[in-house]
TILUMFI-79597 format. One record per atom (N, C-alpha, C): residue in one letter; y, x, z; atom name. Coordinates in steps of 0.1 Angstrom, whole numbers, plus 5000, padded with zeros to 4 digits. Last residue first. Layout:
# TILUMFI-79597
['A' [Y X Z] 'CA']
...
END
This chain:
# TILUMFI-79597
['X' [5246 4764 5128] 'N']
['X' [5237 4753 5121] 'CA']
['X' [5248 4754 5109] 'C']
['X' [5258 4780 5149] 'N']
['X' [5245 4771 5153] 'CA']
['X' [5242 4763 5142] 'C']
['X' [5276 4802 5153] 'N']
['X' [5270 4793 5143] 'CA']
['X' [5257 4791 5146] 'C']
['X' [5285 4821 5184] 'N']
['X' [5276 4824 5170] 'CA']
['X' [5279 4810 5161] 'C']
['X' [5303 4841 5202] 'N']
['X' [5298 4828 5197] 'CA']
['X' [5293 4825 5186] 'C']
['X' [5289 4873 5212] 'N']
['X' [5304 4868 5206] 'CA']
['X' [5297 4850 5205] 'C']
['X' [5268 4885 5239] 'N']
['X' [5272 4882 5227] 'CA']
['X' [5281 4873 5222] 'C']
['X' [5273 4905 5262] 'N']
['X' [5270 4892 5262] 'CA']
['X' [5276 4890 5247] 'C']
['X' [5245 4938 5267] 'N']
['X' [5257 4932 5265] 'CA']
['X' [5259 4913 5262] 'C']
['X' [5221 4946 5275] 'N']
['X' [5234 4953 5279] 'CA']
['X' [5245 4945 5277] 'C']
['X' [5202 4933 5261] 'N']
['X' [5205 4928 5271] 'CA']
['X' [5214 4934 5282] 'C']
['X' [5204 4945 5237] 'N']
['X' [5210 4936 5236] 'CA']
['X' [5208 4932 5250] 'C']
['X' [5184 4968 5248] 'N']
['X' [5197 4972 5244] 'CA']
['X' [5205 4960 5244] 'C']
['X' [5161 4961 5256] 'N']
['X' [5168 4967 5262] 'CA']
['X' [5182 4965 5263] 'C']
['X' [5150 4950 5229] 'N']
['X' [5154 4936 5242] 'CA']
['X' [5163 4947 5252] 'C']
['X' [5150 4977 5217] 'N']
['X' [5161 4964 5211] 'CA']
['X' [5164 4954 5225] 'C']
['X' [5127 4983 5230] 'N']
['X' [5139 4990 5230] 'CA']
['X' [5152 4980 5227] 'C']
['X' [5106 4961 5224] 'N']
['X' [5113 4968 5238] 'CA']
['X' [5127 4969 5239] 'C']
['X' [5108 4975 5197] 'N']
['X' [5110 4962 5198] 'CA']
['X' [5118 4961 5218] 'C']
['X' [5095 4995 5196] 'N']
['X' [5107 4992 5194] 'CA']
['X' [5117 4984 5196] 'C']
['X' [5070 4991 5210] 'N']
['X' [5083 5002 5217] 'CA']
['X' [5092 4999 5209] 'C']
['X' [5058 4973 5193] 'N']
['X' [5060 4970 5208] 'CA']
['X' [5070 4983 5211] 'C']
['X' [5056 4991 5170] 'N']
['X' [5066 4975 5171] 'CA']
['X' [5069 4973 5185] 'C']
['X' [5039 5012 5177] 'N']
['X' [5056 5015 5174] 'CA']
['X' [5063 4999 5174] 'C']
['X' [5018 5003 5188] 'N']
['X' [5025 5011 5201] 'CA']
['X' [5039 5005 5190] 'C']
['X' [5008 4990 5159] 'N']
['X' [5010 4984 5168] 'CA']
['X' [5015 4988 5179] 'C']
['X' [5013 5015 5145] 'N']
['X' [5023 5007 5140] 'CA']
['X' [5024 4998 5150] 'C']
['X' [4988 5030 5153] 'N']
['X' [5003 5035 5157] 'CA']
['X' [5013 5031 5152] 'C']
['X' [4969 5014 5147] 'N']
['X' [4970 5014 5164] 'CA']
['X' [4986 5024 5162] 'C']
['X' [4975 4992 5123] 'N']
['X' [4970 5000 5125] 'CA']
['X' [4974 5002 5142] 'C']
['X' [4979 4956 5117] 'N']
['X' [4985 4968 5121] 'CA']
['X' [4975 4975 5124] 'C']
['X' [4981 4942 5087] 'N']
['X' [4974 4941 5095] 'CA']
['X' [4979 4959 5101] 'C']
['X' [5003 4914 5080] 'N']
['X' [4998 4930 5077] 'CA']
['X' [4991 4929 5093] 'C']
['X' [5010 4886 5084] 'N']
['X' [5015 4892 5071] 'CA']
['X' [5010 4904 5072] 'C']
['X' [5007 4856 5094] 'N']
['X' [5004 4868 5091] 'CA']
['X' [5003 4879 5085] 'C']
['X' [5031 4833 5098] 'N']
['X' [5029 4839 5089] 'CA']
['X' [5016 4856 5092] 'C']
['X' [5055 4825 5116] 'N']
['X' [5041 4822 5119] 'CA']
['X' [5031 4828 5109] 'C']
['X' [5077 4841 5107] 'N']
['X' [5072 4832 5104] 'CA']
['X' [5066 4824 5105] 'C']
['X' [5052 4870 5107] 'N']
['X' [5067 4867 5106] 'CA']
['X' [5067 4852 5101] 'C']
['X' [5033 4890 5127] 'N']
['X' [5036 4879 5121] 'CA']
['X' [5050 4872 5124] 'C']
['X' [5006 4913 5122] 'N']
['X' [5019 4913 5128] 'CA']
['X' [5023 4899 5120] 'C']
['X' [4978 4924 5146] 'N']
['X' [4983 4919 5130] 'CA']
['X' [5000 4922 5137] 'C']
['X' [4948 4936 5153] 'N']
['X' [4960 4936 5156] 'CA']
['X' [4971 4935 5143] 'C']
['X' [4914 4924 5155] 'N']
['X' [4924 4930 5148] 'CA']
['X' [4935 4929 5154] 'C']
['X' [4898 4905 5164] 'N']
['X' [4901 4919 5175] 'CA']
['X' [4912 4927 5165] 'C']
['X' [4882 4889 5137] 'N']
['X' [4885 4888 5151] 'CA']
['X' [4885 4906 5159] 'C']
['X' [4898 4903 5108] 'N']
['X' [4884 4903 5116] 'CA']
['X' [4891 4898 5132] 'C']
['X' [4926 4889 5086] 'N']
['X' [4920 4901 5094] 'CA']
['X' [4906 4896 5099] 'C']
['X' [4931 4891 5055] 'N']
['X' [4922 4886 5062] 'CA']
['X' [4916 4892 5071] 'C']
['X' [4967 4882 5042] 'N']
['X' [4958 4891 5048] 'CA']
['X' [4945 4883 5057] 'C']
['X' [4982 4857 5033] 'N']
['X' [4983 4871 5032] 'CA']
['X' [4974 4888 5032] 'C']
['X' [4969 4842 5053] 'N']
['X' [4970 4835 5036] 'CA']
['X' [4971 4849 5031] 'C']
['X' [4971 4825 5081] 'N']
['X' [4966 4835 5074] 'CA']
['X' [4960 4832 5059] 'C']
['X' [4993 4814 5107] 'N']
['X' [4986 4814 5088] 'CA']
['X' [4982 4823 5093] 'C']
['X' [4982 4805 5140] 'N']
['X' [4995 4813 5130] 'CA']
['X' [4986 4808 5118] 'C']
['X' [4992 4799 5171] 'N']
['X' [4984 4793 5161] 'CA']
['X' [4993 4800 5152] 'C']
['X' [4985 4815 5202] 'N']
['X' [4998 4808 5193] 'CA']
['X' [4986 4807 5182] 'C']
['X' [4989 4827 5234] 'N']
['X' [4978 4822 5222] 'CA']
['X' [4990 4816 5216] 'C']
['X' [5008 4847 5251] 'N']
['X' [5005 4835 5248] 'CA']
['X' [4998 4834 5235] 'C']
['X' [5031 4865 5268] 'N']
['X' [5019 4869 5262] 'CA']
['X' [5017 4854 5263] 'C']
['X' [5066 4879 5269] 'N']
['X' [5057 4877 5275] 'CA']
['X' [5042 4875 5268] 'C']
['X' [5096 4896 5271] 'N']
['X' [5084 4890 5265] 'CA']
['X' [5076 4886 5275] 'C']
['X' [5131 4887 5275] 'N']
['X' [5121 4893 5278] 'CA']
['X' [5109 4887 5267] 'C']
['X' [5165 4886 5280] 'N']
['X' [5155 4882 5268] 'CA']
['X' [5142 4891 5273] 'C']
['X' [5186 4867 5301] 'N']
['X' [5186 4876 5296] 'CA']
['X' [5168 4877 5283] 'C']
['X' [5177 4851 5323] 'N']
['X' [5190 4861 5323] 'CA']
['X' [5187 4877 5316] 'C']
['X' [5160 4843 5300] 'N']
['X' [5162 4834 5311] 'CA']
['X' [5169 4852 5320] 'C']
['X' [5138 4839 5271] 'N']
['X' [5154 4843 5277] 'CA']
['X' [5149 4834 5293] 'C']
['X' [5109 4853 5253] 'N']
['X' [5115 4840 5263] 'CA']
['X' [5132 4847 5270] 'C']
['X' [5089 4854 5228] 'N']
['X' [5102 4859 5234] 'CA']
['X' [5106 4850 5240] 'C']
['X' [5055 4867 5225] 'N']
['X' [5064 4856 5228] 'CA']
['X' [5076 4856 5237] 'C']
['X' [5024 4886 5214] 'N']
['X' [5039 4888 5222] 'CA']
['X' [5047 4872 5220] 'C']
['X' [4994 4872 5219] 'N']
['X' [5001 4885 5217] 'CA']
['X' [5014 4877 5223] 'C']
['X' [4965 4863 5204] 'N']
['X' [4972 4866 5218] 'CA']
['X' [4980 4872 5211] 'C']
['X' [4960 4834 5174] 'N']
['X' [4966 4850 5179] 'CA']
['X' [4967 4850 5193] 'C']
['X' [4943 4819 5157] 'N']
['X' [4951 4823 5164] 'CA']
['X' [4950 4835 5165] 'C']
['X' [4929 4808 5134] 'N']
['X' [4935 4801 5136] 'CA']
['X' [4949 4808 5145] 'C']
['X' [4897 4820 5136] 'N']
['X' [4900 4822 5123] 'CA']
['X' [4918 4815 5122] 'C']
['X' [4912 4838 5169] 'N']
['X' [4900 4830 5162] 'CA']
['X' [4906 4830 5147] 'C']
['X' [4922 4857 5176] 'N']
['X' [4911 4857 5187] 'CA']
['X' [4905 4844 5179] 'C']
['X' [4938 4891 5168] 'N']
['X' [4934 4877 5165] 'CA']
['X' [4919 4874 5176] 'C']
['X' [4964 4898 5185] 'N']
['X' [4954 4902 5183] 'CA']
['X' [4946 4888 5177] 'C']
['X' [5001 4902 5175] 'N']
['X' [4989 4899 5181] 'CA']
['X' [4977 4904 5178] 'C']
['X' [5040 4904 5174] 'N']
['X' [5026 4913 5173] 'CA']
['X' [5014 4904 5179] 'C']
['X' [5066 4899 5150] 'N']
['X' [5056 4900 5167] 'CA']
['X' [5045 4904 5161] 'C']
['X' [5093 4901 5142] 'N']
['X' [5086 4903 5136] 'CA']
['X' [5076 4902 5150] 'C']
['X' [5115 4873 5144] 'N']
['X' [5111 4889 5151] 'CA']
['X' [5100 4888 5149] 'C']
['X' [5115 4846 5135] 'N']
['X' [5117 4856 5128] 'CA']
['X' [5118 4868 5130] 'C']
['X' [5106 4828 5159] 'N']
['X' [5099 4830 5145] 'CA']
['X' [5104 4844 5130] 'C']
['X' [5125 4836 5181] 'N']
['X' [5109 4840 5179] 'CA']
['X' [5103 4842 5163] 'C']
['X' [5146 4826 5167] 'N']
['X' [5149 4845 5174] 'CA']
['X' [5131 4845 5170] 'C']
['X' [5139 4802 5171] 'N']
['X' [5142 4809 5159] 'CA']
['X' [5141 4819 5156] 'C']
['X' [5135 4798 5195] 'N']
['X' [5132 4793 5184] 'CA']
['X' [5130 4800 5177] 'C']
['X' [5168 4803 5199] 'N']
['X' [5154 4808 5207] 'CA']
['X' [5144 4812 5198] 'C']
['X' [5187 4797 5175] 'N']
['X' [5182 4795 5185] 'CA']
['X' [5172 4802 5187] 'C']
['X' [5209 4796 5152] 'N']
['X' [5208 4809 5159] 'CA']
['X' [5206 4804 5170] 'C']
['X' [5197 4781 5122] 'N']
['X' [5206 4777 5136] 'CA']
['X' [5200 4789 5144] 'C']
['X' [5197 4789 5090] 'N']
['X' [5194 4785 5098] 'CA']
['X' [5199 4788 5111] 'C']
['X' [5213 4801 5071] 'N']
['X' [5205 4792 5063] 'CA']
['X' [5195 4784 5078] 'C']
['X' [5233 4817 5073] 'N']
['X' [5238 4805 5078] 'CA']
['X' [5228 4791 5074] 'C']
['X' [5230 4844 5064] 'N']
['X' [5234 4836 5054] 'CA']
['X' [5233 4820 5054] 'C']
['X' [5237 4857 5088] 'N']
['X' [5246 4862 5076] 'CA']
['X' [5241 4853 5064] 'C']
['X' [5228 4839 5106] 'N']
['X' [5241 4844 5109] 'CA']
['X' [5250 4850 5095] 'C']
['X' [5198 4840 5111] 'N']
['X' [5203 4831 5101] 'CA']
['X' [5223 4831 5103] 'C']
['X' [5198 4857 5143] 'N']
['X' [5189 4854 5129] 'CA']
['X' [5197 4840 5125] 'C']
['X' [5217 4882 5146] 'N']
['X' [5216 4869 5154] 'CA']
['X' [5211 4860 5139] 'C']
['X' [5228 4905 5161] 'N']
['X' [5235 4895 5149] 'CA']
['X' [5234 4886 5147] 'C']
['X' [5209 4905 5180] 'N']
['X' [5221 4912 5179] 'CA']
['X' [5228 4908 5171] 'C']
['X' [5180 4897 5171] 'N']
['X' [5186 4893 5186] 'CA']
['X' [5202 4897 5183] 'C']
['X' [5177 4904 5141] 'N']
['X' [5177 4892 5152] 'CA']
['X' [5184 4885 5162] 'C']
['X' [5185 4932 5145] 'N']
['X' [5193 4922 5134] 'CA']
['X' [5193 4907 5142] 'C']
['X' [5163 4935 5158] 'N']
['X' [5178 4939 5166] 'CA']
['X' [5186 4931 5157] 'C']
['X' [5140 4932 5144] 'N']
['X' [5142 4926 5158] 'CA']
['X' [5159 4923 5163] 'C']
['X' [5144 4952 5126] 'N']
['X' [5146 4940 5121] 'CA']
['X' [5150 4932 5137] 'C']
['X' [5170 4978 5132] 'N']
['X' [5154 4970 5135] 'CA']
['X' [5157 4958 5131] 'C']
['X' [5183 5002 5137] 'N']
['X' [5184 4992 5123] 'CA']
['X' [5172 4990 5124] 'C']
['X' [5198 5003 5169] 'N']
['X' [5189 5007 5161] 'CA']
['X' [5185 4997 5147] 'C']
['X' [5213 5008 5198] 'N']
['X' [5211 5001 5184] 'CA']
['X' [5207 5009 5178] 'C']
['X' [5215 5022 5228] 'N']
['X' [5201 5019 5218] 'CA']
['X' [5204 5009 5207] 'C']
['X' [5244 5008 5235] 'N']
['X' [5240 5017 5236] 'CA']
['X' [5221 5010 5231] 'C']
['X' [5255 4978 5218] 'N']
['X' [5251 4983 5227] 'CA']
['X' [5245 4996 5227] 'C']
['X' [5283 4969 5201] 'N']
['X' [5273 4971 5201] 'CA']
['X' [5269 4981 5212] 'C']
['X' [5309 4950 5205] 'N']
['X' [5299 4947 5214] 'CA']
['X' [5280 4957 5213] 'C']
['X' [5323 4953 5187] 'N']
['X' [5328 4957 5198] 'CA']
['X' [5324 4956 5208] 'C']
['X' [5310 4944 5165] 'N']
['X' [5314 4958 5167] 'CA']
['X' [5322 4960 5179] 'C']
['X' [5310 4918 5170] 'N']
['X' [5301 4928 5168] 'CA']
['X' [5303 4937 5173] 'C']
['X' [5342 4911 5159] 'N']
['X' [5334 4907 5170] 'CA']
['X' [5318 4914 5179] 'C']
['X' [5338 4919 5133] 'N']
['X' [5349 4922 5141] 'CA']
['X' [5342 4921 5157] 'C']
['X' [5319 4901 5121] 'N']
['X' [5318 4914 5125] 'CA']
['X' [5324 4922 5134] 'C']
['X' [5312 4876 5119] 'N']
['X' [5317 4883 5131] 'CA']
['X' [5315 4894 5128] 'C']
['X' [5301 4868 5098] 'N']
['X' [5310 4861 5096] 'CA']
['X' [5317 4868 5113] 'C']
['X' [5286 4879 5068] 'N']
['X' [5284 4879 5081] 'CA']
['X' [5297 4877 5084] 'C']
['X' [5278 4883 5038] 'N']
['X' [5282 4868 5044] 'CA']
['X' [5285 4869 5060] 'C']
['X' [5275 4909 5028] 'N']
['X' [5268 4898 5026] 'CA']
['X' [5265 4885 5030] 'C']
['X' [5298 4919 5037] 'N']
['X' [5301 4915 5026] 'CA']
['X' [5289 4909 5022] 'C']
['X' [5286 4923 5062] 'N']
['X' [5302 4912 5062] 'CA']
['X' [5304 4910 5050] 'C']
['X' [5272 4942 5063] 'N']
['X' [5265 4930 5064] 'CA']
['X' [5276 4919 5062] 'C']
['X' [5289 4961 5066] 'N']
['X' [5279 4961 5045] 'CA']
['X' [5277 4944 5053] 'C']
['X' [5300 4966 5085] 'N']
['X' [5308 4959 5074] 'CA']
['X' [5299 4955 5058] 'C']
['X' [5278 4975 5103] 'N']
['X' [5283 4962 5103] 'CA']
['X' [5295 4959 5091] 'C']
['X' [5280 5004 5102] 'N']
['X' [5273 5000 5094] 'CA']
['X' [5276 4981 5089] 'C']
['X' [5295 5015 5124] 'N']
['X' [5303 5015 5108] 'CA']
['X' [5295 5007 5096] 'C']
['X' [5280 5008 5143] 'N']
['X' [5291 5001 5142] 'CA']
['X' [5300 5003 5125] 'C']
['X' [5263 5019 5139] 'N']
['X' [5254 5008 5139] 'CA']
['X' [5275 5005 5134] 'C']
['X' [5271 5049 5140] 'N']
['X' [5262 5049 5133] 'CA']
['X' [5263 5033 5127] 'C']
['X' [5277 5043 5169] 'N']
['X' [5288 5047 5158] 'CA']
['X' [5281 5044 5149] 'C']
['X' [5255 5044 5183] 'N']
['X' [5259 5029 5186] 'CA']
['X' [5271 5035 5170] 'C']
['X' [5233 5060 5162] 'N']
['X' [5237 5059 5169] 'CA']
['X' [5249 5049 5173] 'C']
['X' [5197 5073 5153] 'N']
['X' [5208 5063 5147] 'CA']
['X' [5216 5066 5165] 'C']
['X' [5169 5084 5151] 'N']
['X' [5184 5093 5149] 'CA']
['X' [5199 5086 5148] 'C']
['X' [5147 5069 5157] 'N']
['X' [5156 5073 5170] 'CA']
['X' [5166 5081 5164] 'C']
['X' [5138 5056 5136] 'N']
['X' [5150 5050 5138] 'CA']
['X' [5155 5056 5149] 'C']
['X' [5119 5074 5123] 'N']
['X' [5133 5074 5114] 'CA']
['X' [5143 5067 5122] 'C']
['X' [5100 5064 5138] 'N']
['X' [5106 5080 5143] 'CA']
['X' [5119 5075 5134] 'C']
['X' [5096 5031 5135] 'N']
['X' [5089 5042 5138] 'CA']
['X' [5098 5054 5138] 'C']
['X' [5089 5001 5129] 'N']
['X' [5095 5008 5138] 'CA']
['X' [5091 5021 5136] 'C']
['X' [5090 4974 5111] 'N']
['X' [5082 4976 5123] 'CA']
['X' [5085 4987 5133] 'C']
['X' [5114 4974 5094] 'N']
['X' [5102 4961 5098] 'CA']
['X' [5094 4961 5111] 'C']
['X' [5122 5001 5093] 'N']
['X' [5131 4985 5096] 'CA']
['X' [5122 4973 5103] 'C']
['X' [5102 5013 5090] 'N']
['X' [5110 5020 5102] 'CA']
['X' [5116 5006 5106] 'C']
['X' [5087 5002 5065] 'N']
['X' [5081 5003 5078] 'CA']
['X' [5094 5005 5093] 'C']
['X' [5110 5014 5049] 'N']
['X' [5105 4998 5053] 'CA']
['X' [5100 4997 5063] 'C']
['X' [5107 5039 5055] 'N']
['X' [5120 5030 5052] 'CA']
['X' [5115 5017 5058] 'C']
['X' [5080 5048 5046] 'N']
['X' [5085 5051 5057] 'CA']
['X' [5095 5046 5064] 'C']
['X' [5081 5039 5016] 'N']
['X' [5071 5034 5033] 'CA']
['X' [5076 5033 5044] 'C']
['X' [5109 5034 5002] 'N']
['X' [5104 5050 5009] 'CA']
['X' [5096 5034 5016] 'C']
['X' [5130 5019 4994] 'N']
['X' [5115 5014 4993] 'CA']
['X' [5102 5030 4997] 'C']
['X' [5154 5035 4995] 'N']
['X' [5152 5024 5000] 'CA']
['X' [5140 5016 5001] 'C']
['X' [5146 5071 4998] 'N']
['X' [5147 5061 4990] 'CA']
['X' [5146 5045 4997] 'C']
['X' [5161 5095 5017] 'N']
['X' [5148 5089 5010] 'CA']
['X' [5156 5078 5003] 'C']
['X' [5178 5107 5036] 'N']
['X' [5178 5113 5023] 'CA']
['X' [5168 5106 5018] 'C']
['X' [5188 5096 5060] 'N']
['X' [5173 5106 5060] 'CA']
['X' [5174 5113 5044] 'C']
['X' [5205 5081 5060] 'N']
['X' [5199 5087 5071] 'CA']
['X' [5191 5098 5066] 'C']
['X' [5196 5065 5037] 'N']
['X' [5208 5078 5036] 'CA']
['X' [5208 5085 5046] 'C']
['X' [5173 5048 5046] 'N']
['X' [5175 5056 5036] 'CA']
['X' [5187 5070 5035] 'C']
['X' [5191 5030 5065] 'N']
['X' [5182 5043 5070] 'CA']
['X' [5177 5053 5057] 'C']
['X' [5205 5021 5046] 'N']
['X' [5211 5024 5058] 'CA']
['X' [5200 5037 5062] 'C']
['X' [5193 5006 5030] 'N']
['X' [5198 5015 5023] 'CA']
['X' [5205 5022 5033] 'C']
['X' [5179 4989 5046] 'N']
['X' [5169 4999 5041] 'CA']
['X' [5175 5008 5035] 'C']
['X' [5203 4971 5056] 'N']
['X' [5195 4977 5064] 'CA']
['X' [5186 4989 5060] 'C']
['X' [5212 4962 5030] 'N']
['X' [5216 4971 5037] 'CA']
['X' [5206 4977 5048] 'C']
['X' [5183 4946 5022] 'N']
['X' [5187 4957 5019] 'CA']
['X' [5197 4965 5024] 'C']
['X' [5185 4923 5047] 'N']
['X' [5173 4933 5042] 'CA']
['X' [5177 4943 5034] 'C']
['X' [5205 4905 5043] 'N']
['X' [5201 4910 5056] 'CA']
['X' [5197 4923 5054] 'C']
['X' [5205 4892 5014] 'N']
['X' [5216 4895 5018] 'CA']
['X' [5216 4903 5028] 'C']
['X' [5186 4904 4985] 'N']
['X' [5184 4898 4999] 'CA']
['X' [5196 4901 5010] 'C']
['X' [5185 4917 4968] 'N']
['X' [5197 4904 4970] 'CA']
['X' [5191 4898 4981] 'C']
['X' [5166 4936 4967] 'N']
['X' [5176 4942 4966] 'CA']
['X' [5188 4932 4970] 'C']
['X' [5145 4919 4958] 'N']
['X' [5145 4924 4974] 'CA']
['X' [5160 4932 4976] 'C']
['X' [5147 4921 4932] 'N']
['X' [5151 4910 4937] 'CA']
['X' [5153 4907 4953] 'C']
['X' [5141 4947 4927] 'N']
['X' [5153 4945 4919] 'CA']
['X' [5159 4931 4928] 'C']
['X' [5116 4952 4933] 'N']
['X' [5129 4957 4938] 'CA']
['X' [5135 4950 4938] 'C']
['X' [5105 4937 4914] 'N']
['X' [5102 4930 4929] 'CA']
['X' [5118 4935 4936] 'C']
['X' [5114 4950 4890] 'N']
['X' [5118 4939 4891] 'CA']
['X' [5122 4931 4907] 'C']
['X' [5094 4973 4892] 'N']
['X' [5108 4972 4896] 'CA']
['X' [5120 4957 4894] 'C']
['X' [5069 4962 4895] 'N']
['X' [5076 4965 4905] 'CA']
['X' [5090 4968 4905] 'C']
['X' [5048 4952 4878] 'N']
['X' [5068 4945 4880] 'CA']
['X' [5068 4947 4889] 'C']
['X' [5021 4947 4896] 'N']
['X' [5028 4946 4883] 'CA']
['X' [5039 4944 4887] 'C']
['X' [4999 4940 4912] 'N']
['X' [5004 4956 4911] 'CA']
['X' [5017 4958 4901] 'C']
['X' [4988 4921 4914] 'N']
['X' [4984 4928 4900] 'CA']
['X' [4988 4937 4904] 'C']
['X' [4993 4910 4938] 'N']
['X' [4976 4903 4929] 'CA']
['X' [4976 4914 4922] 'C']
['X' [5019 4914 4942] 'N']
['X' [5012 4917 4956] 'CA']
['X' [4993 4918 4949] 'C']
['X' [5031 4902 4924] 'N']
['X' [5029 4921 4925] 'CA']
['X' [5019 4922 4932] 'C']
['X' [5028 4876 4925] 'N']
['X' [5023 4880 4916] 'CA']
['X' [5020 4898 4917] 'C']
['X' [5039 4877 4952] 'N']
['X' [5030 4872 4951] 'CA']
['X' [5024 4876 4939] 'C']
['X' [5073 4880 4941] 'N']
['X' [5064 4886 4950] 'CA']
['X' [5046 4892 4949] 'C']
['X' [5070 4856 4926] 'N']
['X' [5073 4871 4919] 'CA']
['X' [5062 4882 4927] 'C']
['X' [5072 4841 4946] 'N']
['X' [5062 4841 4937] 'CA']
['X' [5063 4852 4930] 'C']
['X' [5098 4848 4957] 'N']
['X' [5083 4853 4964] 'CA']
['X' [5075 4847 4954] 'C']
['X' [5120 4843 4944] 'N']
['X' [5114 4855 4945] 'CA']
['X' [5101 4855 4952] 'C']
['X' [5128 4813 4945] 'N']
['X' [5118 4816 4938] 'CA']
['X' [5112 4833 4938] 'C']
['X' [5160 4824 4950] 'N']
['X' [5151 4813 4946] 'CA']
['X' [5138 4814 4940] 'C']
['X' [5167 4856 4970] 'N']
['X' [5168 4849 4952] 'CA']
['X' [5159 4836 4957] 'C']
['X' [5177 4853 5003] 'N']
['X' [5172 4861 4992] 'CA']
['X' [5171 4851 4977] 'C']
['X' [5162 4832 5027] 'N']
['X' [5170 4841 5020] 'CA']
['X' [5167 4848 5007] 'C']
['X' [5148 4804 5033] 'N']
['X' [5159 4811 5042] 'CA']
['X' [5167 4824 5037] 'C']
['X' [5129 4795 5016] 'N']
['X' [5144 4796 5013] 'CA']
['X' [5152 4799 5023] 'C']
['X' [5103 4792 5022] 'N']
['X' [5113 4784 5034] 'CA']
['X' [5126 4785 5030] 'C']
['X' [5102 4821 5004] 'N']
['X' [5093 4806 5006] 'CA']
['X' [5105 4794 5017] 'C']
['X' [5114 4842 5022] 'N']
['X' [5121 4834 5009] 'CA']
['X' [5117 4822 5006] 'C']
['X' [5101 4846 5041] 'N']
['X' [5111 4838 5041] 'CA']
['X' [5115 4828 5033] 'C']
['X' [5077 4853 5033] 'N']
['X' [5074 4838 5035] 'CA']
['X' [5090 4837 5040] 'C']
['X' [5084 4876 5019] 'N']
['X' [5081 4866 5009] 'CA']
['X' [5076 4855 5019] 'C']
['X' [5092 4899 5036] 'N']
['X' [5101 4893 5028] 'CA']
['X' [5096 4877 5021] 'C']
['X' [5065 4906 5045] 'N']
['X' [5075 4903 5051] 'CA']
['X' [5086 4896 5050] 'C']
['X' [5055 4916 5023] 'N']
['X' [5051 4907 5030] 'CA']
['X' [5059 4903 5040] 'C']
['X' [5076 4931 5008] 'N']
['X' [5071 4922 5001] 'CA']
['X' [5066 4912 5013] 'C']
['X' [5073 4952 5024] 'N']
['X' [5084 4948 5022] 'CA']
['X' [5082 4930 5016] 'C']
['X' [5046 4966 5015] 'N']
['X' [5049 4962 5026] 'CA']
['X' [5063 4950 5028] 'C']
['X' [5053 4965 4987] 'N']
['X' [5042 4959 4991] 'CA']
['X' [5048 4953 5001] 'C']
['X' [5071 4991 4987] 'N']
['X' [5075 4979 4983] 'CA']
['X' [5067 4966 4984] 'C']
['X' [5058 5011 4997] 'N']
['X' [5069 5003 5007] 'CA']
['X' [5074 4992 4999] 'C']
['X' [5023 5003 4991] 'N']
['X' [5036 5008 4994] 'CA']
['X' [5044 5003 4996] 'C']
['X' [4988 5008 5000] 'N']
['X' [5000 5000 5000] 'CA']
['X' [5012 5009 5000] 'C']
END
């Protein structure tokens, strides 16, 4: 698999639900994902995804790689070494790419970013605040859950144990069976997946599963430093 695969699974049950990105791009998707085929196209359409590509062209220049580098995607989606070089400066100059993709506080943002930011999907979530830059959905709980990328283990052909974000002064996890898809990938009972959406979308190895959960952490850390600006609820 490559980073534009990976990317792909992640990206393609939003777009489905039309929460972002081109009309119709996940069948595109879907089609690369079968044949391997039109990958620069997939690019091309992951590229208008309003949230998602700054974010990859962000750590990309960080490092000198390419926006669909593995190691890119992976770092955004799930976590790993590329993101401990970032810093609150780093996050704060970064917030204006997201303002020309519709983000409607930036000002506001940036005067609130917390020590540990880091270009995580999770932190996009909790910190900017899912459905904020393209107002396709209400910045609840809810919500926060379904679109932070989480983690489980599968315990039937139906569920998962694993992570579940709860607030109450402030954002923690906790652990609960949950009913998810599986359309994307076919794990074995005891596998450790990851799921966006309710959505099963990759199946985690044991040092992508430590790296979500430590990143992820890290993020609840950091956004629980600070009280966030008033958002758009709908």
């Amino acid at each position: 698999m490559n980073g534009t695969e990976l990317c792909c699974r992640f990206s393609g049950i939003t777009n489905s639900l039309n929460y972002c990105g081109p009309s119709d791009a996940h069948r595109t998707f879907a089609r690369f994902m079968q044949a391997g085929e039109g990958e620069r196209e997939v690019q091309e359409l992951l590229s208008r995804f309003e949230g998602l590509f700054p974010y990859l062209q962000l750590i990309a220049k960080k490092h000198n790689l390419q926006p669909f580098d593995y190691r890119v995607v992976e770092a955004y989606w799930l976590g790993n070494e590329l993101l401990d070089a970032f810093t609150v400066d780093d996050f704060r100059s970064f917030l204006p790419e997201l303002g020309k993709r519709g983000l409607p506080i930036v000002r506001q943002l940036q005067e609130k970013v917390p020590e540990g930011a880091i270009p995580h999907h999770t932190f996009n979530v909790l910190f900017v605040g899912v459905g904020q830059i393209t107002g396709s959905v209400p910045t609840t709980l809810e919500n926060m859950q379904n679109c932070m990328a989480s983690w489980g283990e599968v315990i039937s052909p139906s569920a998962v144990k694993g992570s579940v974000l709860i607030k109450n002064n402030g954002y923690s996890l906790s652990e609960a069976e949950r009913t998810v898809r599986f359309g994307l990938v076919h794990p074995k009972i005891g596998d450790k997946v990851a799921i966006h959406w309710g959505e099963c979308v990759h199946i985690l190895n044991q040092q992508q599963y430590e790296n979500l959960q430590k990143y992820t952490e890290k993020v609840i850390r950091a956004v629980n430093l600070i009280s966030l600006p008033q958002r758009r609820t709908g």
